[in-house]
mmCIF file of the C-alpha atoms, coordinates in Angstrom:
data_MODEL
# 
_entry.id   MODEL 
# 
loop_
_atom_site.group_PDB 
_atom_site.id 
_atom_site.type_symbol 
_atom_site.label_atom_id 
_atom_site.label_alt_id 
_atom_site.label_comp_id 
_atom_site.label_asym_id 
_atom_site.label_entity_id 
_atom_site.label_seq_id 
_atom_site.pdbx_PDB_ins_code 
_atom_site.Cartn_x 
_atom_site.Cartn_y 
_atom_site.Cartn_z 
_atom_site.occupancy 
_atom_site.B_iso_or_equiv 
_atom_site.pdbx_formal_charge 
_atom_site.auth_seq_id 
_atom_site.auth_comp_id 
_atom_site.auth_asym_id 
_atom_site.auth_atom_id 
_atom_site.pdbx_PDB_model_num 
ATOM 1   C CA . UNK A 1 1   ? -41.627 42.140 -18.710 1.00 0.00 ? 1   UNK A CA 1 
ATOM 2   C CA . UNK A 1 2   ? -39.405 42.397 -15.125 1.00 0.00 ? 2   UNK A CA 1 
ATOM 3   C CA . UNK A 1 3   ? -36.295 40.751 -15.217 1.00 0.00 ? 3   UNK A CA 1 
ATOM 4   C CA . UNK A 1 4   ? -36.646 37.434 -12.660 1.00 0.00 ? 4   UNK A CA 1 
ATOM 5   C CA . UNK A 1 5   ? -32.985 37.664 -11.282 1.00 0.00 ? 5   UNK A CA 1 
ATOM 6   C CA . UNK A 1 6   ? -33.487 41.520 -10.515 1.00 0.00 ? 6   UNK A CA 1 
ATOM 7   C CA . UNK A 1 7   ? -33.674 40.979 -6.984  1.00 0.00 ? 7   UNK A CA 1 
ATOM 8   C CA . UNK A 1 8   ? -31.044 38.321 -6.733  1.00 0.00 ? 8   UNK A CA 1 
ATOM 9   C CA . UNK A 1 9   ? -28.730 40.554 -8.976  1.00 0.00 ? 9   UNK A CA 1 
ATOM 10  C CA . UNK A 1 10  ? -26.142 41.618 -5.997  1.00 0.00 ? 10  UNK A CA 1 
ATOM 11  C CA . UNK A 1 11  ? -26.245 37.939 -4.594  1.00 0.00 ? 11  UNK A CA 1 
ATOM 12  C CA . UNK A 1 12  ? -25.440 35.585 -7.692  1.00 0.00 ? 12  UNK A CA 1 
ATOM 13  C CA . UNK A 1 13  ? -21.542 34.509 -7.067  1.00 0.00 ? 13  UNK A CA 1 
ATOM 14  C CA . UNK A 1 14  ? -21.216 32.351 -10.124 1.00 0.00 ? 14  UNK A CA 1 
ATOM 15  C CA . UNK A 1 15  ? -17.655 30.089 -9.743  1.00 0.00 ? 15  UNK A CA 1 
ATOM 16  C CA . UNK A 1 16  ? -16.751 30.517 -13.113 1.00 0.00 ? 16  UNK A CA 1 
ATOM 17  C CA . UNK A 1 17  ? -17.779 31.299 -17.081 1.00 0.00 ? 17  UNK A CA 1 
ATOM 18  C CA . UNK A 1 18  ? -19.345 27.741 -16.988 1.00 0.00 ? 18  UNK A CA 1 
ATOM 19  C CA . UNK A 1 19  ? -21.217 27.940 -13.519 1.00 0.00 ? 19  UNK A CA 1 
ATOM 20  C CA . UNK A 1 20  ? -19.911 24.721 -11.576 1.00 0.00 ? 20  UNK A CA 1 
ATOM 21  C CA . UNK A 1 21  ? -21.904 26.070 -8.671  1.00 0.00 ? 21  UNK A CA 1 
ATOM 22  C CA . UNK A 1 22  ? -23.541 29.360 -7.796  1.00 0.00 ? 22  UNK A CA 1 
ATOM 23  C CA . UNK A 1 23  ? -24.164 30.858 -4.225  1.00 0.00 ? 23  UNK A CA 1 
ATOM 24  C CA . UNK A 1 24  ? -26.943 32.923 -3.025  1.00 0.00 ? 24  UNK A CA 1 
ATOM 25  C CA . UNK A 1 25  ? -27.001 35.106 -0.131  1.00 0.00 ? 25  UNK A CA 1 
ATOM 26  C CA . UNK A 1 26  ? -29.839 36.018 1.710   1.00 0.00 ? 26  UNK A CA 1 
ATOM 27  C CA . UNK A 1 27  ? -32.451 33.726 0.764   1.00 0.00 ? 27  UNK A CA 1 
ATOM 28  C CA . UNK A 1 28  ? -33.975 33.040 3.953   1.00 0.00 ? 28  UNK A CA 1 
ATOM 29  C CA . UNK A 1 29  ? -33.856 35.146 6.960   1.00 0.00 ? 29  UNK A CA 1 
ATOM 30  C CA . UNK A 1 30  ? -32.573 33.667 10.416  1.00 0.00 ? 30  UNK A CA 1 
ATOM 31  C CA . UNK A 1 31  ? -36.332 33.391 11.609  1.00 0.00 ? 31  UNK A CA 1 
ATOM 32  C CA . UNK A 1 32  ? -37.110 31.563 7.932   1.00 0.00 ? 32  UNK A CA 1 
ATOM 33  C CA . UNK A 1 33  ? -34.333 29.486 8.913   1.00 0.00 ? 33  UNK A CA 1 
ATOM 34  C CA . UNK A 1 34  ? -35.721 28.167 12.354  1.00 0.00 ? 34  UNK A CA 1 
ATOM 35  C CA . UNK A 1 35  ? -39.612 28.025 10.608  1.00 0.00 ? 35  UNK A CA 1 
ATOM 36  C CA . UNK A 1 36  ? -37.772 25.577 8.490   1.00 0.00 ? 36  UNK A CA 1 
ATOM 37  C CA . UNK A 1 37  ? -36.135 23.855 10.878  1.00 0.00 ? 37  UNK A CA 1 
ATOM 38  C CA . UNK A 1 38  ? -39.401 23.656 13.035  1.00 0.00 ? 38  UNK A CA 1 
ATOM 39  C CA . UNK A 1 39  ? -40.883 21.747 9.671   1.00 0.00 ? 39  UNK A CA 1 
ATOM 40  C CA . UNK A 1 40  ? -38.802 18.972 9.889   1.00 0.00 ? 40  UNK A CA 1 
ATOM 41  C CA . UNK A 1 41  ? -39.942 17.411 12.902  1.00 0.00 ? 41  UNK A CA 1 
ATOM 42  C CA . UNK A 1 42  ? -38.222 14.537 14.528  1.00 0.00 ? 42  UNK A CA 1 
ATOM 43  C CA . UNK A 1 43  ? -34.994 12.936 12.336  1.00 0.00 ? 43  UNK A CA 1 
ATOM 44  C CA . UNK A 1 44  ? -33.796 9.516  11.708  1.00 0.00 ? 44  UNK A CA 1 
ATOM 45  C CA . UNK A 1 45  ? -30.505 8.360  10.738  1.00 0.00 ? 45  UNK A CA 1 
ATOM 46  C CA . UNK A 1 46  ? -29.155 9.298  7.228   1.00 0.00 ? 46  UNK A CA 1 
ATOM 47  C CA . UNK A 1 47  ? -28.909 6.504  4.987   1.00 0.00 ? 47  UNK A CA 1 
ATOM 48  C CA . UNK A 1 48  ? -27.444 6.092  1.509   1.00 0.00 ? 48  UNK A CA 1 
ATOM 49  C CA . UNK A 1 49  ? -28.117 4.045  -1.900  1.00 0.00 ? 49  UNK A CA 1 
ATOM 50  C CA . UNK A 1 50  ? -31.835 3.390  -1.142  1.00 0.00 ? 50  UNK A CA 1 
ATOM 51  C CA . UNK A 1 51  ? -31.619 2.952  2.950   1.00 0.00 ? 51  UNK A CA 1 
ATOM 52  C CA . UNK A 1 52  ? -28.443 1.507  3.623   1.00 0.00 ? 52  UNK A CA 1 
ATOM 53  C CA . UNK A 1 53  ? -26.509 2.726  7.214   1.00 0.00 ? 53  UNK A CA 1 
ATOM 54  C CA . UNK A 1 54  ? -22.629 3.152  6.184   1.00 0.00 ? 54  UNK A CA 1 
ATOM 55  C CA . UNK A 1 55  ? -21.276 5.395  8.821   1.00 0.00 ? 55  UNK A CA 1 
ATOM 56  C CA . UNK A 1 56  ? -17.995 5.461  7.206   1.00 0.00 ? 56  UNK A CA 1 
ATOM 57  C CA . UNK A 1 57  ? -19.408 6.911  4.185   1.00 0.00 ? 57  UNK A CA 1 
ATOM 58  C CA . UNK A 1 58  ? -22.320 9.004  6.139   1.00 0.00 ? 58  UNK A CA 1 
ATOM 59  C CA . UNK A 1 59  ? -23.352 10.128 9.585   1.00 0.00 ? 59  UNK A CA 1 
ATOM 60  C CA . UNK A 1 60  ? -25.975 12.356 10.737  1.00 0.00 ? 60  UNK A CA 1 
ATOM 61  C CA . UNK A 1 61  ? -29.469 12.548 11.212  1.00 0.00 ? 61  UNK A CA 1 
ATOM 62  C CA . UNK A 1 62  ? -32.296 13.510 8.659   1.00 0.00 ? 62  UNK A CA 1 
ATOM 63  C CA . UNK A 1 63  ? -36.236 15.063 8.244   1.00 0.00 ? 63  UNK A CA 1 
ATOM 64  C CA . UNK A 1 64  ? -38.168 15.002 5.511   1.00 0.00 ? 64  UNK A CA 1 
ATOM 65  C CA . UNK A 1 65  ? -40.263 18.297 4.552   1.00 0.00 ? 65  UNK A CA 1 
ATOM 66  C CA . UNK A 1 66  ? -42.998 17.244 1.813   1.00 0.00 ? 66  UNK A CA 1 
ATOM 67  C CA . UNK A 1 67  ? -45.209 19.805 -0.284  1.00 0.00 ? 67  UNK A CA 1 
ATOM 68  C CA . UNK A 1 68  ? -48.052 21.016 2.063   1.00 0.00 ? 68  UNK A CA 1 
ATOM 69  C CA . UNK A 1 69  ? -50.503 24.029 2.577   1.00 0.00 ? 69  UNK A CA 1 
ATOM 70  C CA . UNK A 1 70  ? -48.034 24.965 5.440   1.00 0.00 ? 70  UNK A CA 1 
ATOM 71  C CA . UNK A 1 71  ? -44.873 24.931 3.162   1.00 0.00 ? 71  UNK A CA 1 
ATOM 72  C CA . UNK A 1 72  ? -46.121 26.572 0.003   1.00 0.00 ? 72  UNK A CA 1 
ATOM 73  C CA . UNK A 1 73  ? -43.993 29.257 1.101   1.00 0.00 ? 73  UNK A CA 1 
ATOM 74  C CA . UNK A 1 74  ? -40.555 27.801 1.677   1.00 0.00 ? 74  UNK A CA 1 
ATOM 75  C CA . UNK A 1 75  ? -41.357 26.002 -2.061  1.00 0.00 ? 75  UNK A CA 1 
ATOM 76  C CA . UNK A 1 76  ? -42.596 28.708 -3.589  1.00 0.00 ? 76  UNK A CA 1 
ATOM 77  C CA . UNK A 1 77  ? -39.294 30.689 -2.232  1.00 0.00 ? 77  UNK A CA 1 
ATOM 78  C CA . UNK A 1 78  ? -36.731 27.896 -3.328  1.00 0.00 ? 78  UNK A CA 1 
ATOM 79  C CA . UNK A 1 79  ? -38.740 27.482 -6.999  1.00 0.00 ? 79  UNK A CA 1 
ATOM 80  C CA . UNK A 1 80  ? -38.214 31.135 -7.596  1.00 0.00 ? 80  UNK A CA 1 
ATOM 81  C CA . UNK A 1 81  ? -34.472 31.637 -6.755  1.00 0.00 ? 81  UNK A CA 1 
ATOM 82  C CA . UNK A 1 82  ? -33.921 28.148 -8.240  1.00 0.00 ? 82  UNK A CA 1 
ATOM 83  C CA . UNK A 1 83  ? -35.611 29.251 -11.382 1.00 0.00 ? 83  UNK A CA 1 
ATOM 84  C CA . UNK A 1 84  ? -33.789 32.078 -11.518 1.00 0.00 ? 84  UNK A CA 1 
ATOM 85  C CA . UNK A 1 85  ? -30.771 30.750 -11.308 1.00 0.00 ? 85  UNK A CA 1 
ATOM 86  C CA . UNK A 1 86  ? -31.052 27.873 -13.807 1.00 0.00 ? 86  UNK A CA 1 
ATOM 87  C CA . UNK A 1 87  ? -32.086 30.504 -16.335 1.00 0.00 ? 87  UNK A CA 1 
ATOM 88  C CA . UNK A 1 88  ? -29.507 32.525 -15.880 1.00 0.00 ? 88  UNK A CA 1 
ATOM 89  C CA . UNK A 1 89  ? -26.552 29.858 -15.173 1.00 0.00 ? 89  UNK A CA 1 
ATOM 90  C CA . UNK A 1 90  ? -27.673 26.127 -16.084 1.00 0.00 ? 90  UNK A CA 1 
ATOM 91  C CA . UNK A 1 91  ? -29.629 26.194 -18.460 1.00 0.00 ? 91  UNK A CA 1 
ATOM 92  C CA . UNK A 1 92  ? -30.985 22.515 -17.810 1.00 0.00 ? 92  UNK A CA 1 
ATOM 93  C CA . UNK A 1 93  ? -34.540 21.167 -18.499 1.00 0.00 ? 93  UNK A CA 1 
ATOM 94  C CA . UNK A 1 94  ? -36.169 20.918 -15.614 1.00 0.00 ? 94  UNK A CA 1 
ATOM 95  C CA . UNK A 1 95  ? -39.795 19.660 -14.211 1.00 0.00 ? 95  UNK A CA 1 
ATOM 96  C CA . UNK A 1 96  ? -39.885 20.718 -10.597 1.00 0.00 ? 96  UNK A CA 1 
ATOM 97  C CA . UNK A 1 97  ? -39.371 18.976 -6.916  1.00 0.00 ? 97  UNK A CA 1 
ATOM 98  C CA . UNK A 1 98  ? -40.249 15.538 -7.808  1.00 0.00 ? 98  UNK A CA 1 
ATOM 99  C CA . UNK A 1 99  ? -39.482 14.351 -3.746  1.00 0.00 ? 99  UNK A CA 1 
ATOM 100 C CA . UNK A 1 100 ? -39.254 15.739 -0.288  1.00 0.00 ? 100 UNK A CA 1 
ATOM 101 C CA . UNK A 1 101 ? -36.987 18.107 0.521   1.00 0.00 ? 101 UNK A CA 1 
ATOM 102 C CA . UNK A 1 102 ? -34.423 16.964 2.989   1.00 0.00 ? 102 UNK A CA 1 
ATOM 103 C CA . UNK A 1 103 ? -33.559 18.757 6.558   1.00 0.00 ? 103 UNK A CA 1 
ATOM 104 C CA . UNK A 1 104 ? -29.777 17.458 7.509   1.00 0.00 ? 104 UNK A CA 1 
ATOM 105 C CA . UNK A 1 105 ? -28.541 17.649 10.995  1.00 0.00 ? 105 UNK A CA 1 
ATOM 106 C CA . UNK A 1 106 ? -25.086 17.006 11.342  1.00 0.00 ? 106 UNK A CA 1 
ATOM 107 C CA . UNK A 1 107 ? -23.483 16.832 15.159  1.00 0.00 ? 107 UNK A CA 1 
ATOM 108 C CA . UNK A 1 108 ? -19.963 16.314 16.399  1.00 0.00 ? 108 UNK A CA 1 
ATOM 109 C CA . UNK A 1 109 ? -18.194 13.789 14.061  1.00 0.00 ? 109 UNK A CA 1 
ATOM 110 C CA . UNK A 1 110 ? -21.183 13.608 11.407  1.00 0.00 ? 110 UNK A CA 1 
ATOM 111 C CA . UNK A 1 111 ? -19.806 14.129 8.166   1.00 0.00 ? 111 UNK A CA 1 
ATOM 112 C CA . UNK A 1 112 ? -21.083 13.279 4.385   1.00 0.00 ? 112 UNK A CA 1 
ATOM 113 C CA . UNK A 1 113 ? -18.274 11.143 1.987   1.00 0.00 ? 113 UNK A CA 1 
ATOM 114 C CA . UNK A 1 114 ? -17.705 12.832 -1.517  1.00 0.00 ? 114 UNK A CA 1 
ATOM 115 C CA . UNK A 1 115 ? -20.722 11.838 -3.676  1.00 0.00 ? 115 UNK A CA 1 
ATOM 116 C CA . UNK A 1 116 ? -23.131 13.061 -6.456  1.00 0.00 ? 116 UNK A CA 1 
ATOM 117 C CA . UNK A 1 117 ? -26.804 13.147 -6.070  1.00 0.00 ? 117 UNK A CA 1 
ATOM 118 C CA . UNK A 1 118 ? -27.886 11.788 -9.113  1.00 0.00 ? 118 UNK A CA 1 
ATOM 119 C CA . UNK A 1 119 ? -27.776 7.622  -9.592  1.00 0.00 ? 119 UNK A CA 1 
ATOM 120 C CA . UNK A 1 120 ? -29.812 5.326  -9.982  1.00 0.00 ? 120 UNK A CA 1 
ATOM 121 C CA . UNK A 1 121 ? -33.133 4.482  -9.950  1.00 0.00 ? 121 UNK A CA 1 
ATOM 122 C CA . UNK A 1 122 ? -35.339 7.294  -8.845  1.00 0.00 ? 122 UNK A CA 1 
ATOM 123 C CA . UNK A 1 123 ? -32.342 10.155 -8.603  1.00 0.00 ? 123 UNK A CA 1 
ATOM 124 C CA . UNK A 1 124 ? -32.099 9.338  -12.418 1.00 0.00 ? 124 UNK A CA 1 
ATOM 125 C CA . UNK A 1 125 ? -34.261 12.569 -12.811 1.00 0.00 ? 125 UNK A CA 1 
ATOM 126 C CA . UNK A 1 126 ? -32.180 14.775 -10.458 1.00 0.00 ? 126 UNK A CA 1 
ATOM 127 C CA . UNK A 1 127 ? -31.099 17.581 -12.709 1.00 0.00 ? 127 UNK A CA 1 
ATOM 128 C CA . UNK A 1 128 ? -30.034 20.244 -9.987  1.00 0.00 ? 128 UNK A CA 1 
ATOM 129 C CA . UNK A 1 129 ? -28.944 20.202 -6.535  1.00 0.00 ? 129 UNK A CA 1 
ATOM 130 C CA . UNK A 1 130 ? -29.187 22.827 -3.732  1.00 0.00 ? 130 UNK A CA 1 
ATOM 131 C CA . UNK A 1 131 ? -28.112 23.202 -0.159  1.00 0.00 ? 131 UNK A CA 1 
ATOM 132 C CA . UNK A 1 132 ? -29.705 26.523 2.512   1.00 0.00 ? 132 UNK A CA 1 
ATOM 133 C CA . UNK A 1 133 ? -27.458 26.800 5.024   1.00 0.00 ? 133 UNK A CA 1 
ATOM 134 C CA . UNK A 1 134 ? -29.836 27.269 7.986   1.00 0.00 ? 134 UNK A CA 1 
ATOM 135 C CA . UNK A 1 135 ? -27.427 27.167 11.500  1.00 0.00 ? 135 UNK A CA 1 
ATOM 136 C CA . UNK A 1 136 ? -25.321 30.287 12.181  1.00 0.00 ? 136 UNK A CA 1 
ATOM 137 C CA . UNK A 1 137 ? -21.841 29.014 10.998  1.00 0.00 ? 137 UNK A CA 1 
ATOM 138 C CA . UNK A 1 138 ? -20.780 30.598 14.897  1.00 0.00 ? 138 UNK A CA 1 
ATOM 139 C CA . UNK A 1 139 ? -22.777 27.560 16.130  1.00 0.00 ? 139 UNK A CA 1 
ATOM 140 C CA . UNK A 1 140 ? -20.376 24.964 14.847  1.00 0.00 ? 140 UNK A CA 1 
ATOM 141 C CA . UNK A 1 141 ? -17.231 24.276 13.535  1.00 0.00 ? 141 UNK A CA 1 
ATOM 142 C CA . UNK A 1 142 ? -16.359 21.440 10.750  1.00 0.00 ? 142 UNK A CA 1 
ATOM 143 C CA . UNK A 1 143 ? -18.928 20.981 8.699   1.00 0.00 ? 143 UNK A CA 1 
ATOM 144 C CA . UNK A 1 144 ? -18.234 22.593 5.386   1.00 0.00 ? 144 UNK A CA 1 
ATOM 145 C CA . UNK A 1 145 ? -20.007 21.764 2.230   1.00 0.00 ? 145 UNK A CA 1 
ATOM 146 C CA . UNK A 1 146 ? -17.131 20.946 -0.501  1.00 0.00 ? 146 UNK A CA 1 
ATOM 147 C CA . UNK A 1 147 ? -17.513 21.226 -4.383  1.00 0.00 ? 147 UNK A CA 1 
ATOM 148 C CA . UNK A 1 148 ? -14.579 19.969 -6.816  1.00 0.00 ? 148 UNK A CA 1 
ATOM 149 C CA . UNK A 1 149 ? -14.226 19.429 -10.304 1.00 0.00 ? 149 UNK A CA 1 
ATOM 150 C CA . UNK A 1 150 ? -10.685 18.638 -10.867 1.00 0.00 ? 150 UNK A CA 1 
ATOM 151 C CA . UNK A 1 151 ? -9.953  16.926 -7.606  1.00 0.00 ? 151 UNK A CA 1 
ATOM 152 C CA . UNK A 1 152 ? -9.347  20.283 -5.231  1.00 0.00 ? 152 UNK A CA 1 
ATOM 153 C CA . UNK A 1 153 ? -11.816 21.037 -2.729  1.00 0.00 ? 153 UNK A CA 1 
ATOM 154 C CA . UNK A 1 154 ? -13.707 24.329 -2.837  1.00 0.00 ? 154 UNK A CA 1 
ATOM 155 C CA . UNK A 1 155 ? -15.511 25.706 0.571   1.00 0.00 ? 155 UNK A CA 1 
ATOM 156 C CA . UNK A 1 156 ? -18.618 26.592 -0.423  1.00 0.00 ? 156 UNK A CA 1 
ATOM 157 C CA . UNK A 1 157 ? -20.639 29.920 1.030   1.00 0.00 ? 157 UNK A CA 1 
ATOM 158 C CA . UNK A 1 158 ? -21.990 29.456 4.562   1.00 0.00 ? 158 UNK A CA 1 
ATOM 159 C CA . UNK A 1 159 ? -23.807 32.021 5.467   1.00 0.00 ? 159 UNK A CA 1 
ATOM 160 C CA . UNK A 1 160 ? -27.144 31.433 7.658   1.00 0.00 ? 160 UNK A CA 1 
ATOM 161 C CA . UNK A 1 161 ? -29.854 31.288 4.959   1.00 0.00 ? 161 UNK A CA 1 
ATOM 162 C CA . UNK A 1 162 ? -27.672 31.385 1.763   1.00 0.00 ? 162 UNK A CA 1 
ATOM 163 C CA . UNK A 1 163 ? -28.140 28.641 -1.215  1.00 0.00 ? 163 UNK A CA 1 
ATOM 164 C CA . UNK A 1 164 ? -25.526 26.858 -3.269  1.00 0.00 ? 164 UNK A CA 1 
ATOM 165 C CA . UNK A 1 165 ? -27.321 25.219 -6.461  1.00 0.00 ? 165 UNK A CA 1 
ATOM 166 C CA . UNK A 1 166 ? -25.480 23.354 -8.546  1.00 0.00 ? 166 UNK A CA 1 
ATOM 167 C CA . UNK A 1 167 ? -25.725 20.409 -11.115 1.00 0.00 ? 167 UNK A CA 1 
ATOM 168 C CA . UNK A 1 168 ? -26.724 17.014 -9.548  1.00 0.00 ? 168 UNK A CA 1 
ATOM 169 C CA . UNK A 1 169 ? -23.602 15.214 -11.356 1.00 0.00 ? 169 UNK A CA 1 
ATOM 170 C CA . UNK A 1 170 ? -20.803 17.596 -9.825  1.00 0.00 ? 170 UNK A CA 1 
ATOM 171 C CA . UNK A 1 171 ? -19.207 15.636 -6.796  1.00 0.00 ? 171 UNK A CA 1 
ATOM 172 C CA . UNK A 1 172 ? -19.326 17.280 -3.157  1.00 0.00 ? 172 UNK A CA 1 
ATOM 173 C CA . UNK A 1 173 ? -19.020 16.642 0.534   1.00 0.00 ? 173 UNK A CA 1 
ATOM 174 C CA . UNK A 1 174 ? -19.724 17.677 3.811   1.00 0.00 ? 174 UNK A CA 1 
ATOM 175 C CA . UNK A 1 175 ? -16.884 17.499 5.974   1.00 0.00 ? 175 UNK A CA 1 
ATOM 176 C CA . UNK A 1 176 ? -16.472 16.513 9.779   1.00 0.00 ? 176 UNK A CA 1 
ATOM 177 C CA . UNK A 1 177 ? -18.679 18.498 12.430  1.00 0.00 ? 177 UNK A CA 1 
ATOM 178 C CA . UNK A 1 178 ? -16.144 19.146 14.863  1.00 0.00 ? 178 UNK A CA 1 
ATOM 179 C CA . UNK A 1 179 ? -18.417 21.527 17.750  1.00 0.00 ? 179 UNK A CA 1 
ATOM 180 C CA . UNK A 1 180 ? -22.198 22.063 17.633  1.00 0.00 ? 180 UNK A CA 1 
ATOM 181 C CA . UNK A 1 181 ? -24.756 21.415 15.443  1.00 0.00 ? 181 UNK A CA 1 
ATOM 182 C CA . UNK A 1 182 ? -24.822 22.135 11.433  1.00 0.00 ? 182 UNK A CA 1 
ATOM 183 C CA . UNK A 1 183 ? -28.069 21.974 10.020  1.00 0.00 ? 183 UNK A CA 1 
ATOM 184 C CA . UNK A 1 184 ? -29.157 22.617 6.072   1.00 0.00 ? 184 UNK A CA 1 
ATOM 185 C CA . UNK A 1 185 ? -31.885 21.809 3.919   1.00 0.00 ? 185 UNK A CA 1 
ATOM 186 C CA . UNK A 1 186 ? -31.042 20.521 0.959   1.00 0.00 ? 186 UNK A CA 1 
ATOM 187 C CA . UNK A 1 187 ? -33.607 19.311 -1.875  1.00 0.00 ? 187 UNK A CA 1 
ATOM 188 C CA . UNK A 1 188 ? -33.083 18.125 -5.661  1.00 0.00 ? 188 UNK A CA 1 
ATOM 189 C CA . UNK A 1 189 ? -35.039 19.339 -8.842  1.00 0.00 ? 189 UNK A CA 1 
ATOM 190 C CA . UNK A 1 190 ? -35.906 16.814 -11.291 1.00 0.00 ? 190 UNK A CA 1 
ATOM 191 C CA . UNK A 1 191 ? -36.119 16.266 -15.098 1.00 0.00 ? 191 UNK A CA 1 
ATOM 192 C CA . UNK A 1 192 ? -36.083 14.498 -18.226 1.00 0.00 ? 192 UNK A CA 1 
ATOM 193 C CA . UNK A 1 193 ? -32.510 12.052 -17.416 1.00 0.00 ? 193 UNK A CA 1 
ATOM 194 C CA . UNK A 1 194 ? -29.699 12.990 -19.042 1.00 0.00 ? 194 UNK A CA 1 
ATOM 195 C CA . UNK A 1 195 ? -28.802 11.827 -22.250 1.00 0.00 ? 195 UNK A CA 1 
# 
């Protein structure tokens, strides 16, 4: 039996012995990356805690890309690496993409407060997290996707069409947009909650 990480082997770049986060580079080419964006279609307003506006807390502008004949590909894609990864870094029960997966366009001043993606209701079941960078980080400034633990920030890998999957209870941002136009897709795999 082939090894499933064999062709991510060179990309992996686990954070540490216990795997806080892990980047992949390379999952989607730049022309993947605009297919994807073309997906989304027209955005709304980002909201948090079940629809609520709170520009303070979060600003930008959101699609929705459900499960379809015409995105069995960019599924299929993120199930495999995410797969993948979980095996060889998580190790977390999982039961696949239980919602949409989100397109995120952030613009001058749009920024995301410090938050975890599992809560209540129906992100009980979130289990692991993931963000595709899909702009070329030349096309913006601002913007980064933060990850802490103990309270420092860490930048996280921003290269167009790499992945940064993580646990859905580890705390993270997106800071300030400060030129152009950042936009990711980022989507949540679900599970039995945790105990």
């Amino acid at each position: 039996m082939s090894d499933p990480t064999q062709d991510l082997r060179d990309s992996f770049v686990p954070h540490d012995e216990w795997a806080t986060f892990v980047g992949i580079k390379r999952v989607f080419t730049p022309d993947q990356c605009a297919r994807i964006v073309a997906l989304g279609g027209e955005t709304k307003r980002a909201t948090i805690d079940g629809g609520r506006i709170e520009p303070r807390r979060r600003d930008g502008r959101v699609a929705w890309i459900g499960q379809s004949e015409e995105t069995s590909w960019l599924f299929e894609q993120l199930r495999k690496r995410l797969d993948a990864v979980n095996n060889r870094f998580f190790h977390l029960k999982l039961a696949g993409f239980t919602e949409p997966l989100q397109l995120g366009c952030y613009g001058p001043e749009d920024h995301y407060g410090w938050h975890l993606d599992i809560g209540r209701g129906e992100n009980r079941i979130r289990k692991l997290s993931f963000v595709v960078q899909l702009s070329d980080p030349e096309d913006y400034d601002g913007g980064v996707l933060q990850i802490t633990t103990d309270g420092r920030p860490t930048a996280m890998l921003h290269e167009q069409g790499a992945m940064i999957a993580f646990p859905a209870f580890i705390l993270h941002r997106v800071t300030p947009v400060m030129r152009g136009l950042r936009r990711s897709l980022v989507g949540w795999i679900g599970g039995p909650p945790f105990a």
